[in-house]
VODODO-934373 format. One record per atom (N, C-alpha, C, O, CB): x negated, y, z negated; residue in three letters. Coordinates in steps of 0.1 Angstrom, whole numbers, plus 5000, padded with zeros to 4 digits. Atoms other than C-alpha are relative to their C-alpha. Glycine has a CB too. Example, Ala and Ser with C-alpha at 12.3 -4.5 7.8 and 13.67 -1.06 7.14 Angstrom:
2
499149885000ALA 487749554922ALA 499150125000ALA 498150124993ALA 501050004988ALA 500949895000SER 486349894929SER 500850114992SER 500350224991SER 499650055014SER 
//
This chain:
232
499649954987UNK 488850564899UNK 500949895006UNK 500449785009UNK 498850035009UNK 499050104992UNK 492050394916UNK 500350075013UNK 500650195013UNK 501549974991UNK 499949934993UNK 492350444950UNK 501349915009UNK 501049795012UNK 498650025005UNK 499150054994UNK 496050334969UNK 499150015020UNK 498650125022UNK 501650094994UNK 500350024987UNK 494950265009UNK 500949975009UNK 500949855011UNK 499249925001UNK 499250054991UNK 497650255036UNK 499550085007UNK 498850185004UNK 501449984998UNK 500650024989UNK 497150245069UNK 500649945012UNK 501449855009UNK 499049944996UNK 499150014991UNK 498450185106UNK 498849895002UNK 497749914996UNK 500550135011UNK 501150104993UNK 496349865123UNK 499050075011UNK 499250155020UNK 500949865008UNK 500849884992UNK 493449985138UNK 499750155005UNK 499350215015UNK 500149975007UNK 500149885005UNK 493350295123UNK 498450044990UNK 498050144985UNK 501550014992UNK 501349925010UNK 489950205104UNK 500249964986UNK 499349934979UNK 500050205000UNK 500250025016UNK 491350135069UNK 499549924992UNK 499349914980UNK 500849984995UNK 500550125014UNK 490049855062UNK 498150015003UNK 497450004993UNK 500849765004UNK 501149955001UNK 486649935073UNK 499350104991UNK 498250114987UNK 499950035011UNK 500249895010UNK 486850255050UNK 499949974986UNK 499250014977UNK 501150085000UNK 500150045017UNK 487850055021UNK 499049904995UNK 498849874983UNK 501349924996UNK 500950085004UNK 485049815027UNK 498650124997UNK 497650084992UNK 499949885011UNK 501249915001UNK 482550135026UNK 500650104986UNK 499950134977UNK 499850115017UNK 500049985013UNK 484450284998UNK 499649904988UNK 498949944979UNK 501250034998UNK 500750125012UNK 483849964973UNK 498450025003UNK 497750044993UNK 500649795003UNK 501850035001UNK 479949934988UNK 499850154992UNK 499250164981UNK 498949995020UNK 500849865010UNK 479350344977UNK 500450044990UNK 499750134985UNK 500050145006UNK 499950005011UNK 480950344948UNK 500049914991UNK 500149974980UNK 500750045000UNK 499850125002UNK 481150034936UNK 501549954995UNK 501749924983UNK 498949974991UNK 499049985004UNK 484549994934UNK 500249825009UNK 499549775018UNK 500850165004UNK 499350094996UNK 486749654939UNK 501050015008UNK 502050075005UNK 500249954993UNK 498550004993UNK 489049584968UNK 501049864998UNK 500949745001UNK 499850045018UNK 498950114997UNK 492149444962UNK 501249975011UNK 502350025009UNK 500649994989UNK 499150034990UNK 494049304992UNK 500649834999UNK 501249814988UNK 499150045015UNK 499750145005UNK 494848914992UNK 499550024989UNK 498549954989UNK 499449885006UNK 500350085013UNK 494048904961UNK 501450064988UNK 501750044976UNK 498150044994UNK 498649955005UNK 497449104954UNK 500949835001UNK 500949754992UNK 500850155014UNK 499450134999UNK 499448784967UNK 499849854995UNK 500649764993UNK 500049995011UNK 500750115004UNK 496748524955UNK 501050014982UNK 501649924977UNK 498050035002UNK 499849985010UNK 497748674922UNK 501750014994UNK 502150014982UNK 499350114999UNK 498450045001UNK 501848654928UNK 500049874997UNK 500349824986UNK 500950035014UNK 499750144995UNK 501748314940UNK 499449934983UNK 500349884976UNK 498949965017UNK 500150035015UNK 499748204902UNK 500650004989UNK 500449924980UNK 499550034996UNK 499050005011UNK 502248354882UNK 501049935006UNK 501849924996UNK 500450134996UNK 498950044995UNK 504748214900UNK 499949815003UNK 500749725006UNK 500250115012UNK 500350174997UNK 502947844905UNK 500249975015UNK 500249855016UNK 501149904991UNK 499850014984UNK 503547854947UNK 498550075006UNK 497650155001UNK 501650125005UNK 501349994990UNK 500947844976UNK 500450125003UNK 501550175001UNK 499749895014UNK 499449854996UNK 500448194990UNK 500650005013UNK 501150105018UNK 498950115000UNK 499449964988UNK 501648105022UNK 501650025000UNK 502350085009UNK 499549895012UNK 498849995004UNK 505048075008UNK 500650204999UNK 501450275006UNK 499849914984UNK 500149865002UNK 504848424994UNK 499850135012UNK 500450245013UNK 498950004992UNK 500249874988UNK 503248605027UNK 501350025003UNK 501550145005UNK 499149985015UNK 499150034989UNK 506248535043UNK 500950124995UNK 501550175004UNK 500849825001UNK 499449835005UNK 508048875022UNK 498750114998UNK 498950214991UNK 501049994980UNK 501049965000UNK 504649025025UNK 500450135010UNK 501650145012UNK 499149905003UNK 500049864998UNK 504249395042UNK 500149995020UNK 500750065028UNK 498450084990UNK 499650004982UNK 503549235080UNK 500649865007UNK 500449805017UNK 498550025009UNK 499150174993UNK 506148915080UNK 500950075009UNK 501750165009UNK 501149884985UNK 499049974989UNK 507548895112UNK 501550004997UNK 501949944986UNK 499849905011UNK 498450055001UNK 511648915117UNK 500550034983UNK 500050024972UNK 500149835004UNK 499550005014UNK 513848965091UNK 499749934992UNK 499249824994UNK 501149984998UNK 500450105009UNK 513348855058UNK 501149874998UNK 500849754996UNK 499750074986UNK 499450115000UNK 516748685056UNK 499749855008UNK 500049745004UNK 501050045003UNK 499950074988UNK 516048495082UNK 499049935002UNK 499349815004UNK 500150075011UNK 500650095008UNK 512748355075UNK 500049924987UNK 499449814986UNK 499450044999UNK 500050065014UNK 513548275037UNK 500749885001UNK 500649784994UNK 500550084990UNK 499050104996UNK 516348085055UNK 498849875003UNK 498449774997UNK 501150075014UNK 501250104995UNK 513547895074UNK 499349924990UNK 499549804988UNK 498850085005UNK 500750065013UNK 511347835045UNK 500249924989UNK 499749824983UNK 499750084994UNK 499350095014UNK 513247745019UNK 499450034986UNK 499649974975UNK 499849825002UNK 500749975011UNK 511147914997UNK 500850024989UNK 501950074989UNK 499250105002UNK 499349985013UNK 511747914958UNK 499950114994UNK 500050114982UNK 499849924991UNK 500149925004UNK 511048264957UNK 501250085010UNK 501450055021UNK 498750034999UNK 499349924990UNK 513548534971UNK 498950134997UNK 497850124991UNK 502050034997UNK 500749894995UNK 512448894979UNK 500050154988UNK 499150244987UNK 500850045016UNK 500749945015UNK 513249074945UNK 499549904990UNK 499549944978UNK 501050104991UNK 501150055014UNK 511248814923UNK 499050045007UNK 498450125000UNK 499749824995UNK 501349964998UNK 508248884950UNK 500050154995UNK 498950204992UNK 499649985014UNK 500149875001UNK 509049234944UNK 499450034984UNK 498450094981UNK 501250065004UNK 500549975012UNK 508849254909UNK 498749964993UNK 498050024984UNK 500849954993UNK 501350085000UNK 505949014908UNK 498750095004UNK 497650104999UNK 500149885011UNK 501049874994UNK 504249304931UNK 499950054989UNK 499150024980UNK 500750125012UNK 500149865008UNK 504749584911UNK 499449934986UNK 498249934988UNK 501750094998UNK 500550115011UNK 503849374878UNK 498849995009UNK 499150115013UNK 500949854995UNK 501350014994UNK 500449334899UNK 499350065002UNK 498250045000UNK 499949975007UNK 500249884995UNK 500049654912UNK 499850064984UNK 498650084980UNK 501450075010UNK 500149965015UNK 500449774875UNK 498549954997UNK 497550014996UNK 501249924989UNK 501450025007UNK 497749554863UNK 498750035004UNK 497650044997UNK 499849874997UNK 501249964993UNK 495449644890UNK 499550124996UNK 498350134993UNK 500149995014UNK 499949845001UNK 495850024885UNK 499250014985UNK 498150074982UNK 501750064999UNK 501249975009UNK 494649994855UNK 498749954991UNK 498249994981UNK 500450034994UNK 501450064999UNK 491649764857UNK 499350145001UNK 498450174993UNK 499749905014UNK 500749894998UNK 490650084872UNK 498549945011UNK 498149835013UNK 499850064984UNK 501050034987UNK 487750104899UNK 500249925012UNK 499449865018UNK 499149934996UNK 498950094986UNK 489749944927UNK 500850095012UNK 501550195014UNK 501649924993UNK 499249944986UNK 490649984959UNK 501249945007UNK 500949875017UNK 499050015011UNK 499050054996UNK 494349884967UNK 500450005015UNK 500550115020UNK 500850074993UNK 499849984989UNK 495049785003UNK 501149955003UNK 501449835004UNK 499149975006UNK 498750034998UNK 498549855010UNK 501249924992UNK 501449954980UNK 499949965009UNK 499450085013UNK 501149604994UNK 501550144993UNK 502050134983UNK 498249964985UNK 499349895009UNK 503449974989UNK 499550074988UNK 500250104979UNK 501249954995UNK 500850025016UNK 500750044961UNK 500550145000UNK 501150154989UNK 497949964997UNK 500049884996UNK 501350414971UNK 501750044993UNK 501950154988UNK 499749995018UNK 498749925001UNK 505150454964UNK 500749884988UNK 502049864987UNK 500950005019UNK 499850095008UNK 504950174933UNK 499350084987UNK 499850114976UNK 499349855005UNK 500549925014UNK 502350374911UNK 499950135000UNK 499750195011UNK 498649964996UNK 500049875007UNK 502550694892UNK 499250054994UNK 499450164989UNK 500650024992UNK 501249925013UNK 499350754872UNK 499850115008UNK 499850095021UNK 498249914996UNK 500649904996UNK 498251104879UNK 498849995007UNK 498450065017UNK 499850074991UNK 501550024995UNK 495050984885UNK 499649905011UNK 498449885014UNK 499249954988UNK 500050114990UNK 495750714911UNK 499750115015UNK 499950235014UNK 501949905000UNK 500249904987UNK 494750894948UNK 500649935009UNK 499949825011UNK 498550065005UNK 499150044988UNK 497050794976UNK 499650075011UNK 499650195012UNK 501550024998UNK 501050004991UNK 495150735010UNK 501049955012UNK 501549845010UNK 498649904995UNK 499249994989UNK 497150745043UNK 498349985012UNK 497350055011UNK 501250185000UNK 500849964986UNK 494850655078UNK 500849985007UNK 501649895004UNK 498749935005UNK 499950044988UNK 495850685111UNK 499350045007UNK 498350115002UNK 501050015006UNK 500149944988UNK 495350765145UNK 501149955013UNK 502049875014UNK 498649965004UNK 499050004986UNK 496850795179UNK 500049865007UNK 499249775006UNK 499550125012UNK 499750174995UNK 498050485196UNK 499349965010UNK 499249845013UNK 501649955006UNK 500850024984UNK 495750535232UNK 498749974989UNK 498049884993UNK 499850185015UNK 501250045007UNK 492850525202UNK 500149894995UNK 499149824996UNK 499550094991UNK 500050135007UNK 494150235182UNK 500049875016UNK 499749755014UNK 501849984987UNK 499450104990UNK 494850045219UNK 498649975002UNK 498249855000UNK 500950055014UNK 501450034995UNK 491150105230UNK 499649884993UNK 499449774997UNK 499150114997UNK 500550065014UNK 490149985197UNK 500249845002UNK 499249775004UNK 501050054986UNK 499850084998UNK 491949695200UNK 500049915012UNK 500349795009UNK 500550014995UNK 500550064990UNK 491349575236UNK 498450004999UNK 497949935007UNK 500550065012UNK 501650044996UNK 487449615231UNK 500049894991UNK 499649794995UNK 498750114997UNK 500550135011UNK 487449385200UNK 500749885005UNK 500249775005UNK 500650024982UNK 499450174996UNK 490049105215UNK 500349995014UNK 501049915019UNK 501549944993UNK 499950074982UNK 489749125255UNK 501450014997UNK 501949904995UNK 499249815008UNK 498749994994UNK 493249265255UNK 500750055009UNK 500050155010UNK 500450034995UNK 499549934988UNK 495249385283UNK 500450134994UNK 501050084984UNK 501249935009UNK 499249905005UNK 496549755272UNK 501449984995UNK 501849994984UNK 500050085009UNK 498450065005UNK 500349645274UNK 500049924988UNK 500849944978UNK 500749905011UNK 499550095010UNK 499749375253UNK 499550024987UNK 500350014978UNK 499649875004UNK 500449845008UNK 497849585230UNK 500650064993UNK 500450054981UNK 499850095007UNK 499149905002UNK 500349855227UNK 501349894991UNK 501949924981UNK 500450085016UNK 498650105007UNK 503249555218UNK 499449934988UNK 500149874980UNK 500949865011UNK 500350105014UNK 500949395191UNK 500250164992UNK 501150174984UNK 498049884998UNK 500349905006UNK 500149755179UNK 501850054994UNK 501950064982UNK 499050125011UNK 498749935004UNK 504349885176UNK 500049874992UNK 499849884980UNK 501550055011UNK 499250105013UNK 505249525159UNK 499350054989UNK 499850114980UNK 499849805000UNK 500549995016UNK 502549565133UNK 500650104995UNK 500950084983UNK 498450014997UNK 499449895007UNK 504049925125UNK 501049984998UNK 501350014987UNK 500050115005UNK 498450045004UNK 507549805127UNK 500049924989UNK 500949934980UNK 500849915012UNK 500150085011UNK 506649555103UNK 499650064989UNK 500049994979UNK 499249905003UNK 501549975013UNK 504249745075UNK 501250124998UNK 501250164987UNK 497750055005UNK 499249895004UNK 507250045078UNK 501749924998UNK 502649994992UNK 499950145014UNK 498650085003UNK 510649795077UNK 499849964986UNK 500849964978UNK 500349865009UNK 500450055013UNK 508449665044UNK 500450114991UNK 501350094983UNK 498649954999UNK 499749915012UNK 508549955024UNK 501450105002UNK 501850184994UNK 498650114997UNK 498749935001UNK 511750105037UNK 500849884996UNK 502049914993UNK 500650095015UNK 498950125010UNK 513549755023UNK 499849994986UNK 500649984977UNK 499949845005UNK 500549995016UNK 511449754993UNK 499850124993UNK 499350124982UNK 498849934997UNK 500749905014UNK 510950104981UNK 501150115010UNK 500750235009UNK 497450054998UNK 499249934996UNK 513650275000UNK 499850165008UNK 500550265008UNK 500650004989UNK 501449874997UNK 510850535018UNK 499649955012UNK 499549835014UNK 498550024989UNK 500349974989UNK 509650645052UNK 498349994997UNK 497850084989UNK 500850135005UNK 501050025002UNK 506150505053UNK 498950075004UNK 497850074998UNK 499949915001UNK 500449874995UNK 504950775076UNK 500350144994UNK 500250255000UNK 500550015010UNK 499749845007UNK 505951045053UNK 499050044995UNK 498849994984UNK 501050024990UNK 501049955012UNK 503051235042UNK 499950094987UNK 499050124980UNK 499250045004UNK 500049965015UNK 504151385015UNK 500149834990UNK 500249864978UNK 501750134998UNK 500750095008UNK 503551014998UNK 499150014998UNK 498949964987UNK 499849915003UNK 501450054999UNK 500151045003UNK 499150174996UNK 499450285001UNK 499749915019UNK 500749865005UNK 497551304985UNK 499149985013UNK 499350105014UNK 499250014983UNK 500649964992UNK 495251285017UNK 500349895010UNK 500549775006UNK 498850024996UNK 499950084988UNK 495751125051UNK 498850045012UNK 498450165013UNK 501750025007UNK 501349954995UNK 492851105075UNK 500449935012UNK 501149835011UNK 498349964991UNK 500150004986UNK 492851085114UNK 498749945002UNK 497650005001UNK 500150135007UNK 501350044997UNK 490250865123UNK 499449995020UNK 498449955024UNK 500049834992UNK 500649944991UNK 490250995161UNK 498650035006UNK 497950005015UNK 500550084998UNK 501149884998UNK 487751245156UNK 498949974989UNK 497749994991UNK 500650164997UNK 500249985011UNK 487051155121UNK 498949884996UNK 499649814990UNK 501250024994UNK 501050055000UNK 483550925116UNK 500749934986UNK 501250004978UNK 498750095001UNK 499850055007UNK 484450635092UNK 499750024987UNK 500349994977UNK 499849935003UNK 500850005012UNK 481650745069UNK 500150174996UNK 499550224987UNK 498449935004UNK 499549875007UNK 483151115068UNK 501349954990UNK 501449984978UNK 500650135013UNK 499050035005UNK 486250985059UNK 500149934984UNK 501049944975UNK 500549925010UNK 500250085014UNK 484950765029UNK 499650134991UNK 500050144980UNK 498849864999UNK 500749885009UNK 482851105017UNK 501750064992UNK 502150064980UNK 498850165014UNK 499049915005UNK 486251325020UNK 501449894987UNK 502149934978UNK 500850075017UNK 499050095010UNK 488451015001UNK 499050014983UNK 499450084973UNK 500149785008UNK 500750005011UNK 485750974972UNK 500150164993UNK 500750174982UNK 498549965004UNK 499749895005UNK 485651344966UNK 501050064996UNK 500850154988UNK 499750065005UNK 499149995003UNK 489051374963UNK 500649884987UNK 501649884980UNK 500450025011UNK 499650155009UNK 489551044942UNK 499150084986UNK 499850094976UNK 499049795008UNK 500350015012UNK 486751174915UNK 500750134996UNK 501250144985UNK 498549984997UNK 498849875012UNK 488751534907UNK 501149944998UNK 501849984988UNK 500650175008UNK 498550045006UNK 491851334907UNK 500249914987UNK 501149924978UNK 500749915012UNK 500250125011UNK 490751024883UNK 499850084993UNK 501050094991UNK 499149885001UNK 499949965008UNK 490051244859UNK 501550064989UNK 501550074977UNK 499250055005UNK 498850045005UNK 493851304853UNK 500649894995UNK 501749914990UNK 500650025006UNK 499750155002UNK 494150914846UNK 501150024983UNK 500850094974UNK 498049894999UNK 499450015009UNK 496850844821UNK 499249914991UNK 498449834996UNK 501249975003UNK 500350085009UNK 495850694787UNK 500749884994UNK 501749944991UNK 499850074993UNK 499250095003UNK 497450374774UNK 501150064992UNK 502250004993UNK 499449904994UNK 499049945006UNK 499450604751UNK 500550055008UNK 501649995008UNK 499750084991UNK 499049904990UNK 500850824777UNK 500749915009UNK 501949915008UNK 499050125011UNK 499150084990UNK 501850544805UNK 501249974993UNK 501149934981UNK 499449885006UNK 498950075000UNK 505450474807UNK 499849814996UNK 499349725003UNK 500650045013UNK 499950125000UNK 505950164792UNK 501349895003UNK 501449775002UNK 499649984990UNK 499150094989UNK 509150044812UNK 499950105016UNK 500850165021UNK 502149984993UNK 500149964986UNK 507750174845UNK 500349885009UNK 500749925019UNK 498650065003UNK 500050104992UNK 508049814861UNK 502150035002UNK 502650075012UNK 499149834991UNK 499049955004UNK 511749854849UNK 500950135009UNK 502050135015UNK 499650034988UNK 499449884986UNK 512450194869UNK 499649955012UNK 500349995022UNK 499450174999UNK 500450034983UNK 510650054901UNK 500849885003UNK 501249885014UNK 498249955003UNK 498950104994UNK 512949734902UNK 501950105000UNK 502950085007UNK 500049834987UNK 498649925000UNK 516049984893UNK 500450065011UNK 501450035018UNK 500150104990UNK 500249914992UNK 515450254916UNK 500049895014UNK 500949925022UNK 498750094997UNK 500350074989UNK 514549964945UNK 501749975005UNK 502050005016UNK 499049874996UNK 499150004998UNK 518249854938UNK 501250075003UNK 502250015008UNK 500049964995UNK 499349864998UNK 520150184941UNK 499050115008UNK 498150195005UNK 500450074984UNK 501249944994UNK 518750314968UNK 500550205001UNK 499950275008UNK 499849905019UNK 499549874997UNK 520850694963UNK 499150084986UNK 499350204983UNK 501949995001UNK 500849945010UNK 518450744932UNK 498750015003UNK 498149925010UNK 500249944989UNK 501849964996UNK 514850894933UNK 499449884993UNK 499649834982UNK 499350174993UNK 501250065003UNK 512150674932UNK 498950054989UNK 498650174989UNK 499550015012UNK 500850025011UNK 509850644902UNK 499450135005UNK 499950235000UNK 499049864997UNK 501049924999UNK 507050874920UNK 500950135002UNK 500150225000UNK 499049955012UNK 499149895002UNK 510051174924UNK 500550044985UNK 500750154980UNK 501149985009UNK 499849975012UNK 510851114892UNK 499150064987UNK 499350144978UNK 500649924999UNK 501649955008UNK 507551164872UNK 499950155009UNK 499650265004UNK 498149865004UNK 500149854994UNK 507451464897UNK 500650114994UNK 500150214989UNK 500550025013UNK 498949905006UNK 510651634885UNK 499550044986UNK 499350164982UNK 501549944999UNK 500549985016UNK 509551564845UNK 498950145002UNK 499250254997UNK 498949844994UNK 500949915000UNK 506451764854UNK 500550145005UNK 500350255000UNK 498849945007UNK 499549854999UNK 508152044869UNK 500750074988UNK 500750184984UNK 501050015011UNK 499349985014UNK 510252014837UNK 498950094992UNK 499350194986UNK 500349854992UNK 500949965010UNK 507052094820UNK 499650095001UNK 499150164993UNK 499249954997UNK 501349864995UNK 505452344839UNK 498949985007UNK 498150075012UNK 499250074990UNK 501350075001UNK 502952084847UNK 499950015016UNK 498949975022UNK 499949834992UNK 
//
């Protein structure tokens, strides 16, 4: 069972994904995506955050800063090469990172939370004594940031739910409903899981291609179309 996790800040996701790993026993991987760039690559991770999903300001414009010896497609490729190996550890729970619009296995379940911005505000003025305004301006950067990331790197509207096989409103929606309705949907889906024979073996290959030509479909459109090809 691979479960992709994106998510608006203070929408709940990461609370979900810590109650998905406890009831199933599943691993979450979040830092440990970057921990795992930065090793192949021999660099501290703070180097690395800095093209990460919520680096402030342009990337030019930090890298300038930095001086880092990575630019923004080696992290990329580095991702996806990561994202790959995680997927098929299998039993994991991916938190964000584009995991969503990077992998293709049939059997992967792509996990969307939000809620409404007067619910994420609360949220976040009870936990940090925040003023509402100030609140509301941390709440749009982090979205500006986590949706500039995957429309530079995967060429996609990160609010689009047709990405995502279920998106859950956590409004109304009890943290611990939300894990029931994700799991139930994750074990009919994992059962489609590709076999080492079946995966594409230059999938890393089309996800850096596609990233560069942004007027061609994306990996996950393209495994779509095949299957219509088929009937499937």
């Amino acid at each position: 069972m691979v479960i992709t996790l994106s998510r608006q800040a203070e929408a709940g996701g990461e609370e979900i994904a810590e109650l998905l790993c406890e009831r199933a026993g599943l691993v979450l991987a979040d830092r440990t995506v970057l921990e795992r760039i930065a090793q192949r690559e021999g660099l501290p991770v703070a180097q690395l955050a800095i093209f990460d999903e919520t680096a402030p300001g342009p990337i030019r414009a930090v890298f300038a800063e930095w001086r880092a010896p990575v630019n923004q497609d080696t992290y990329l490729r580095q991702l996806v090469q990561v994202l790959l190996l995680l997927e098929r550890e299998d039993d994991t729970v991916i938190m964000g990172r584009g995991a969503a619009f990077a992998l293709t296995d049939p059997g992967t379940l792509h996990v969307r939370v939000i809620a409404p911005m007067p619910c994420r505000i609360a949220r976040l003025v009870q936990r940090e004594g925040l003023h509402r305004a100030q609140a509301q301006r941390l709440l749009e950067a982090n979205d500006e940031a986590r949706a500039r990331f995957i429309r530079r790197s995967f060429n996609a509207d990160i609010a689009d739910p047709s990405h995502y096989d279920v998106t859950l409103s956590t409004a109304e929606l009890s943290y611990e409903d939300a894990v029931e309705a994700v799991l139930a949907s994750a074990r009919g889906k994992s059962r489609r899981r590709w076999t080492s024979r079946e995966a594409p073996r230059d999938l890393v290959a089309h996800v850096i291609r596609f990233r560069r030509q942004p007027g061609l479909p994306r990996v996950s459109e393209t495994v779509w179309r095949r299957c219509e090809r088929q009937g499937g």
